[in-house]
C-alpha positions as CSV (number, residue, x, y, z in Angstrom):
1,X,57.9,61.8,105.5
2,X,58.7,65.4,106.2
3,X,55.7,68.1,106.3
4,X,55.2,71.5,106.7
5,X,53.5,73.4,109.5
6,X,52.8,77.4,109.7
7,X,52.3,79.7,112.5
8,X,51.7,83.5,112.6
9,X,52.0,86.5,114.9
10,X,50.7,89.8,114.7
11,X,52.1,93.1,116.5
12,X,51.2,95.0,119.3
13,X,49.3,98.0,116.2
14,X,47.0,95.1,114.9
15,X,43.5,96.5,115.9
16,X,42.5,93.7,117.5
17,X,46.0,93.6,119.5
18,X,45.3,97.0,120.5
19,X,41.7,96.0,122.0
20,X,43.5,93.2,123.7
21,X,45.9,95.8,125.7
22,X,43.2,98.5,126.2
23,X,40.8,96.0,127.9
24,X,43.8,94.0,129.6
25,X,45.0,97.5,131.0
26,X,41.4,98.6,132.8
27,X,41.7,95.1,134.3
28,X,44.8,95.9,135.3
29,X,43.3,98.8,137.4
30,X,40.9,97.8,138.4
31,X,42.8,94.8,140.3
32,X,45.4,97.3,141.6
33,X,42.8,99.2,143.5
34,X,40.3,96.2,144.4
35,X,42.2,92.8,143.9
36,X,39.0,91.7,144.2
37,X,36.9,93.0,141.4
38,X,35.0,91.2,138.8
39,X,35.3,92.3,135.2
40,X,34.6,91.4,132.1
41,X,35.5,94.2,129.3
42,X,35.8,94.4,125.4
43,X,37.4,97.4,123.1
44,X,36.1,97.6,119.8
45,X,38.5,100.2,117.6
46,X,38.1,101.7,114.3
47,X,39.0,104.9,112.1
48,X,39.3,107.5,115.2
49,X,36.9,105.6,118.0
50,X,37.0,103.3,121.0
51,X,34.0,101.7,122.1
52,X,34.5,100.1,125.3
53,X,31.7,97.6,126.6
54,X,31.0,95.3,129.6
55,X,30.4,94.6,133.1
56,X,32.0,95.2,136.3
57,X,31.3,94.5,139.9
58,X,34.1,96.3,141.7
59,X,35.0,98.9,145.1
60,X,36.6,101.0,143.0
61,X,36.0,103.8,140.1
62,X,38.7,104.1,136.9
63,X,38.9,107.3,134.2
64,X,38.6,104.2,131.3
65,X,39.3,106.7,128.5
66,X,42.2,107.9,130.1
67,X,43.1,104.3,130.3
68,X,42.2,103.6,127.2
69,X,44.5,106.8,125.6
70,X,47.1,105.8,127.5
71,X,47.7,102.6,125.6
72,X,46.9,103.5,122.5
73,X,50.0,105.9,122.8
74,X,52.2,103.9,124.4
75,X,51.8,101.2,121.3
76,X,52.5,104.4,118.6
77,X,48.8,105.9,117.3
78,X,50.4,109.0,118.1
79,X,50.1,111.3,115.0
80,X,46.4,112.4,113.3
81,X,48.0,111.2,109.9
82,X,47.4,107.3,111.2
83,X,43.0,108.2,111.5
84,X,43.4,107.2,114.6
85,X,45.5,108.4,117.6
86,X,45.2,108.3,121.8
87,X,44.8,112.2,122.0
88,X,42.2,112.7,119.5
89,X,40.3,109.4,118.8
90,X,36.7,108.9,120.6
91,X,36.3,106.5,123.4
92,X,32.4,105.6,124.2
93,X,32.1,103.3,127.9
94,X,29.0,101.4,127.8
95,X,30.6,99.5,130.7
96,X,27.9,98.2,133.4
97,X,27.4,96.3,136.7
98,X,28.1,92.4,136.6
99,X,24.6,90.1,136.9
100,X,23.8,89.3,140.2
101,X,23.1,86.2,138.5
102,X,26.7,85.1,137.6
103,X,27.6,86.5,140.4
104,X,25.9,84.2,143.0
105,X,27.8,81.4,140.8
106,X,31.4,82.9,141.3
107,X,31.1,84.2,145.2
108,X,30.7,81.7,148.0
109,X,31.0,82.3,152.3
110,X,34.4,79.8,151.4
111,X,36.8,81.5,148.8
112,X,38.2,78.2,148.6
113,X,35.0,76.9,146.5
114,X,34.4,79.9,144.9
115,X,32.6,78.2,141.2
116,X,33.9,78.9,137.8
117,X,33.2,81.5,136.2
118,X,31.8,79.9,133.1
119,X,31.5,76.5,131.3
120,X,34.1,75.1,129.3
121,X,36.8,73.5,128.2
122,X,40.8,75.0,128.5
123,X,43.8,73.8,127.1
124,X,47.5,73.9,127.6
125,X,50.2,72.7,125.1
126,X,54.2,72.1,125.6
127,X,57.1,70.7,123.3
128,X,60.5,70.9,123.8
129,X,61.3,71.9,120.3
130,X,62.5,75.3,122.1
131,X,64.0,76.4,124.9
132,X,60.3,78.0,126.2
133,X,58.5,75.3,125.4
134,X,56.1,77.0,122.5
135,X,56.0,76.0,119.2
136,X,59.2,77.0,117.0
137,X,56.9,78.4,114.1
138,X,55.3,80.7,116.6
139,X,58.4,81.6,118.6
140,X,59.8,83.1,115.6
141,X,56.8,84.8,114.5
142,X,56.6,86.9,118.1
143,X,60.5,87.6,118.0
144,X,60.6,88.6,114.1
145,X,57.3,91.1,115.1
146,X,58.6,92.1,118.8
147,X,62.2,93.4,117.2
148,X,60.3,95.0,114.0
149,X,58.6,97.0,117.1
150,X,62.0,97.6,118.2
151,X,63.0,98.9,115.4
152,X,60.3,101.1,114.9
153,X,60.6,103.0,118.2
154,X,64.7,103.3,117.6
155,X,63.5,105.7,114.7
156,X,67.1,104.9,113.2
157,X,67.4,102.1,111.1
158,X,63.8,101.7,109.4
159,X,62.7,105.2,110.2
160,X,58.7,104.7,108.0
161,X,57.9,101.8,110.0
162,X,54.3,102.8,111.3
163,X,52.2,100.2,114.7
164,X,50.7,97.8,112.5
165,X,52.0,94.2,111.6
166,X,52.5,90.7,111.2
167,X,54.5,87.9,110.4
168,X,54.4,83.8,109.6
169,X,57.2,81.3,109.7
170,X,56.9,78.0,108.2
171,X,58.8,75.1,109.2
172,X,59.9,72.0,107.6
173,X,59.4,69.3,110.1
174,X,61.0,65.3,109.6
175,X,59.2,62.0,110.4
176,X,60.1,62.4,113.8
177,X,58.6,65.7,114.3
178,X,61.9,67.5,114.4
179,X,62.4,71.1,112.7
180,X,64.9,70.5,109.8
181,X,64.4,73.6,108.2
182,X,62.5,76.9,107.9
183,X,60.8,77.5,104.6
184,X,58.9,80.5,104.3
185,X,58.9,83.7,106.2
186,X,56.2,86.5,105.2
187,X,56.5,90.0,107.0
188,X,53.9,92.3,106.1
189,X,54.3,95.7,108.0
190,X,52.7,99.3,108.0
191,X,55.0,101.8,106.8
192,X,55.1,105.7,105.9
193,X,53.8,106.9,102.3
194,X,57.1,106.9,99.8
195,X,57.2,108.9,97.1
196,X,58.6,106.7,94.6
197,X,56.6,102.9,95.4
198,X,59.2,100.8,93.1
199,X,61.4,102.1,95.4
200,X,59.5,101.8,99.0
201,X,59.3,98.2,98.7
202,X,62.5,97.3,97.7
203,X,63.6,99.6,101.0
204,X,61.6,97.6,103.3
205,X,62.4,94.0,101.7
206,X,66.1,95.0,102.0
207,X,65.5,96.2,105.3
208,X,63.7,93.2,106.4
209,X,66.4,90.4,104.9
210,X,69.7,92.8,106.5
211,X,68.4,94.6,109.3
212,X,65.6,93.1,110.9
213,X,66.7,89.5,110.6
214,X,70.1,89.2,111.6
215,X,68.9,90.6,114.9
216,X,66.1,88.1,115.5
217,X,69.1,85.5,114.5
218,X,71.5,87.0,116.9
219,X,69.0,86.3,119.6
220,X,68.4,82.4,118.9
221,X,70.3,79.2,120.3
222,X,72.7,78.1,117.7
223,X,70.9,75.4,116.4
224,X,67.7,77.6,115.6
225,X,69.6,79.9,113.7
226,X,70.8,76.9,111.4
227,X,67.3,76.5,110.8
228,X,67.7,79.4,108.4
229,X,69.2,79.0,104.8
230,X,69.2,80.3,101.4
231,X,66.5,78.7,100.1
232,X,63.9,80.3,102.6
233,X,61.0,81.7,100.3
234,X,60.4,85.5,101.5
235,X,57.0,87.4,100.8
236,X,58.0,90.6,102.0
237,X,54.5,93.3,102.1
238,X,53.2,91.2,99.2
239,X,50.6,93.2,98.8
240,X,52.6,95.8,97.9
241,X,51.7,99.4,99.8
242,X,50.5,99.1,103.0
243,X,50.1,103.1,104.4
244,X,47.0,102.3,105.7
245,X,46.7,100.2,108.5
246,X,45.8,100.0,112.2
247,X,42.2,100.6,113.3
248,X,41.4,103.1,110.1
249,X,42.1,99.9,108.2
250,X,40.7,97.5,110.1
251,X,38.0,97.2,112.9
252,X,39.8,95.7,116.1
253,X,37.8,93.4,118.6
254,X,39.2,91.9,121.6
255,X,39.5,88.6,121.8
256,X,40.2,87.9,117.9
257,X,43.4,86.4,118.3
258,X,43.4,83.9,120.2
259,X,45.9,81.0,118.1
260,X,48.3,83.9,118.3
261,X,47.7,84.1,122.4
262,X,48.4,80.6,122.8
263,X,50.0,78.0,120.5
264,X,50.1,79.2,117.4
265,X,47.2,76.1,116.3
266,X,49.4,73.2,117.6
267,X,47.7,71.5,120.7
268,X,44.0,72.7,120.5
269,X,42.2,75.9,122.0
270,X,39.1,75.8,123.8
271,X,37.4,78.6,122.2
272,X,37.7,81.1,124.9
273,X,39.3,84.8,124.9
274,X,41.8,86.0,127.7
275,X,42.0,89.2,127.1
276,X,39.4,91.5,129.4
277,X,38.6,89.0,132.0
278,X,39.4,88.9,135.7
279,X,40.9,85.1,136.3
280,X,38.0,84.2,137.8
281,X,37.1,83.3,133.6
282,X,38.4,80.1,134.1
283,X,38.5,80.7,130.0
284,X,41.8,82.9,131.7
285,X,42.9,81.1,134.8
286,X,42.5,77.5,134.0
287,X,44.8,77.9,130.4
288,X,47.4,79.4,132.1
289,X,47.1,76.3,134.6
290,X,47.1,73.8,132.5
291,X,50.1,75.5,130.4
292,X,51.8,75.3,133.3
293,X,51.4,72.0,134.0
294,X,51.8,70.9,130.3
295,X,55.4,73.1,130.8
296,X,56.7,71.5,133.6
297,X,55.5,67.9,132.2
298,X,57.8,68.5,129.5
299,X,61.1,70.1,131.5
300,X,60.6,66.9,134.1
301,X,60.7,65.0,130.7
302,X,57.4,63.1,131.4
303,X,57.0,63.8,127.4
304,X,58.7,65.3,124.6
305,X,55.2,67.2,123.8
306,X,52.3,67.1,126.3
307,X,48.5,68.9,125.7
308,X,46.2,68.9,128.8
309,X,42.4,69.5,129.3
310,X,40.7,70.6,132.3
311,X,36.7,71.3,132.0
312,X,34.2,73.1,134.2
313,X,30.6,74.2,134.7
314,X,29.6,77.5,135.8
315,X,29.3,78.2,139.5
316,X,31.0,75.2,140.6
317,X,34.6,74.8,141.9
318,X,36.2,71.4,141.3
319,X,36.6,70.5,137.4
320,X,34.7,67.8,135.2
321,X,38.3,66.0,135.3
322,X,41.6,66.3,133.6
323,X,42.7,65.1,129.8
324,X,46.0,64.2,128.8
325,X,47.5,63.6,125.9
326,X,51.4,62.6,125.3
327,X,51.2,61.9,121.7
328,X,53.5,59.1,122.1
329,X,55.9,60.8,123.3
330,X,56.0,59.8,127.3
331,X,59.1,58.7,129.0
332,X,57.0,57.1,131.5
333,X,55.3,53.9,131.5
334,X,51.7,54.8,132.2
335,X,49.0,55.3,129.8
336,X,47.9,58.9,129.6
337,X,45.2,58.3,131.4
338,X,47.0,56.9,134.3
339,X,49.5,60.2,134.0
340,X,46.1,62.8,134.0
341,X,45.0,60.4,137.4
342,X,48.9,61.6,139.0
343,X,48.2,65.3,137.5
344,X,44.8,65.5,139.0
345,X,45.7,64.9,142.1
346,X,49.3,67.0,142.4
347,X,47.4,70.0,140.9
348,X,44.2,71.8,143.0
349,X,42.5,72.9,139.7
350,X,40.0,75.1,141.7
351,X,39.1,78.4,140.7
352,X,40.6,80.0,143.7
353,X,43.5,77.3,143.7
354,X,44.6,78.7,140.9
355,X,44.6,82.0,141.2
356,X,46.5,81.8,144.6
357,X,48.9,79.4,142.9
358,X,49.8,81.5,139.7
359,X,49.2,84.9,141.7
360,X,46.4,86.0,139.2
361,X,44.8,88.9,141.6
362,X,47.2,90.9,140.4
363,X,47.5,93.6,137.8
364,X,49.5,91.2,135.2
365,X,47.3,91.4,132.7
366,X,48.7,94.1,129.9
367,X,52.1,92.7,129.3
368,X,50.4,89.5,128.0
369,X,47.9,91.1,125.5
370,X,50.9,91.2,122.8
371,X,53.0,88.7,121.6
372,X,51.4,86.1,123.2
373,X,50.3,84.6,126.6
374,X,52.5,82.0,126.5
375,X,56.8,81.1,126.4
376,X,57.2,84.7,128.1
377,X,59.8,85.7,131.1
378,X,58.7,85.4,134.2
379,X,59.8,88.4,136.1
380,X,59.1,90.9,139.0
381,X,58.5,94.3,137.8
382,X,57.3,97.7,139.8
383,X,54.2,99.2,138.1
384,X,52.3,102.2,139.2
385,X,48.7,103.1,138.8
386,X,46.3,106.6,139.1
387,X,43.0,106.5,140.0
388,X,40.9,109.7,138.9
389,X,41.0,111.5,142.1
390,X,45.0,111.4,142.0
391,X,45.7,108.7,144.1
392,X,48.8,106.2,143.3
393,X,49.9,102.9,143.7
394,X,52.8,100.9,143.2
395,X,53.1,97.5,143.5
396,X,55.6,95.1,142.8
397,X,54.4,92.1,140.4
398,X,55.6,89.2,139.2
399,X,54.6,88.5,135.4
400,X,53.8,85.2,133.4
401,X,53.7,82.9,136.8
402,X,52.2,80.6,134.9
403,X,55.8,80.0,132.9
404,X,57.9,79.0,136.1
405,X,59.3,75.7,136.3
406,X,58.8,75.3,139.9
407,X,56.8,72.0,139.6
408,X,60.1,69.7,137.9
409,X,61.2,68.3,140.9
410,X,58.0,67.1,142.8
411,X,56.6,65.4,138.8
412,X,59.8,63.9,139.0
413,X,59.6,62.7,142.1
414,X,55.9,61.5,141.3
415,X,56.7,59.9,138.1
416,X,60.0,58.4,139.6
417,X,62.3,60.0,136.9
């Protein structure tokens, strides 16, 4: 029997989106000057203020409100009319040293058993229902958000479109858990003050249905775009006007979104933020390992859809043990628990492991604090930092490691496929 599953995304002007990329961007600097620093930060934003909060053990000393300004122009708060923009809006730093405590837990003489950073439990999810492995309902959520952003800096074809947004795809799924179909797509999206409202909607659900998604269609595999139909039910700003929006709207936390960083609510989610935290938060490090593996599981074709576990306890290096669940779906015949034994041991799930592996002591972080953490590019890009006294950096990156398929050919091998 068919059934119907829903994901959302929200843009890069939600509040708590903007929280994400200001506290992702002072961890950004903070690694670009010490690769080594410890931090853990959160942005709280509302009607013209910043609040920035946390701790930090670190050789090196950051303007954060500069930071912080930066970003919030970069997304689009950039005129007083929004009640909140980077040149005018207050930013308060309560940020503070690190515990020695935690820190004794993290540190050892051996980098190689340097402990978690936390307890807890992490999660990664693949399915091969699209090409980057994330689920479709989400995919199409980021890519109907990320062109409305587009749009909105083009200044040409929806000219009132103001940073705040969001958007949620459902799709009609058969017995075998394939997408026949999407069913509803609601775009609700901040927008200048009209003069005539009767008229202002009907410009922007026009504009939606012929400008905004034949581009997002343009941009999908063939048989994705015959996903869409006539019959698609549309709630286009269903509240009607939406002028106010952003942090004057709505208070922003970091860390608030985190089904839209990751899966979209298929697989399951451990609980933990990524945004603001060094990758020694396993919260951080260990999802984007496990994502990884989960990934390349799926593009060796272990399994059509693969979720993996990994736990830890603060303070000590090797993991509690690995989880994995095929749903039924494995090409290989092994229980699951006989494929999490071959994982275990092919993957170092170490703290340190990790971050050497995926190259998280880099300053990676910003780029992922919007449309998601996960089904990105994986690309080398130049990015260049100042500290307060004037001094630069540049350094060449390489973004969403975590999304290489550089592990296919050695599961294959393991799995003999």
């Amino acid at each position: 029997m068919s059934y119907l599953f829903t994901s959302e995304s929200v843009s890069e002007g939600h509040p708590d989106k903007i929280s994400d990329q200001v506290s992702d961007a002072i961890i950004d600097h903070f690694l670009a000057f010490d690769p080594n620093s410890k931090v853990a930060c959160e942005t709280l934003v509302t009607t013209g203020q910043v609040i920035l909060a946390g701790e930090v053990k670190s050789n090196t000393y950051l303007d954060v409100q500069k930071i912080a300004r930066d970003v919030i122009n970069r997304i689009g708060y950039t005129k007083s009319e929004y009640m909140f923009d980077g040149s005018s809006c207050g930013v308060l730093s309560a940020i503070h040293e690190q515990s020695k405590d935690i820190n004794q837990g993290v540190e050892r003489e051996h980098p190689e058993e340097q402990g978690a950073g936390d307890q807890g439990m992490m999660f990664g999810y693949a399915t091969k229902e699209t090409e980057n492995h994330i689920p479709l309902a989400l995919d199409l959520s980021h890519r109907l958000l990320r062109e409305l952003a587009v749009l909105r800096r083009e200044e040409k074809d929806m000219p009132y479109l103001r940073p705040d947004a969001k958007a949620q795809v459902t799709i009609v799924y058969n017995e075998n858990n394939v997408p026949e179909k999407i069913h509803t797509i609601v775009v609700s999206t901040q927008h200048d003050d009209f003069a005539d409202e009767p008229t202002m909607l009907e410009k922007i659900k026009q504009d939606i249905l012929n400008v905004l998604i034949p581009r997002v269609k343009a941009q999908l595999p063939d048989h994705i775009q015959a996903l869409f139909n006539t019959d698609i039910i549309y709630h286009i700003n269903p509240t009607g006007k939406f002028v106010i929006g952003g942090p004057h709207g709505d208070t922003g936390l970091t860390g608030r979104k985190i089904i839209v960083d990751t899966y979209g609510g298929k697989g399951a989610h451990g609980g933990g933020a990524f945004s603001g935290k060094d990758p020694s938060k396993v919260d951080r490090s260990a999802a984007y390992a496990t994502r990884h593996i989960a990934k390349n599981m799926v593009a060796a074709g272990v399994a059509d859809e693969v979720l993996v576990q990994v736990s830890y306890a603060i303070g000590v290096a090797r993991p509690m043990g690995i989880y994995v669940n095929t749903y039924g779906t494995s090409k290989v015949d092994m229980t699951d628990g006989q494929i999490a034994e071959i994982i275990e041991n092919m993957f170092d799930m170490r703290p340190y492991a990790i971050e050497q592996r995926l190259k998280l002591r880099f300053p990676i972080y910003e780029e992922t604090a919007a449309y998601g953490h996960m089904g990105r590019e994986n690309e080398v890009v130049t990015k260049t930092f100042y500290s307060p006294d004037n001094a630069s950096i540049k350094l060449n990156v390489e973004l969403f490691t975590w999304e290489k398929l550089d592990y296919v050919d050695k599961l294959k091998k393991a799995f003999g496929l």
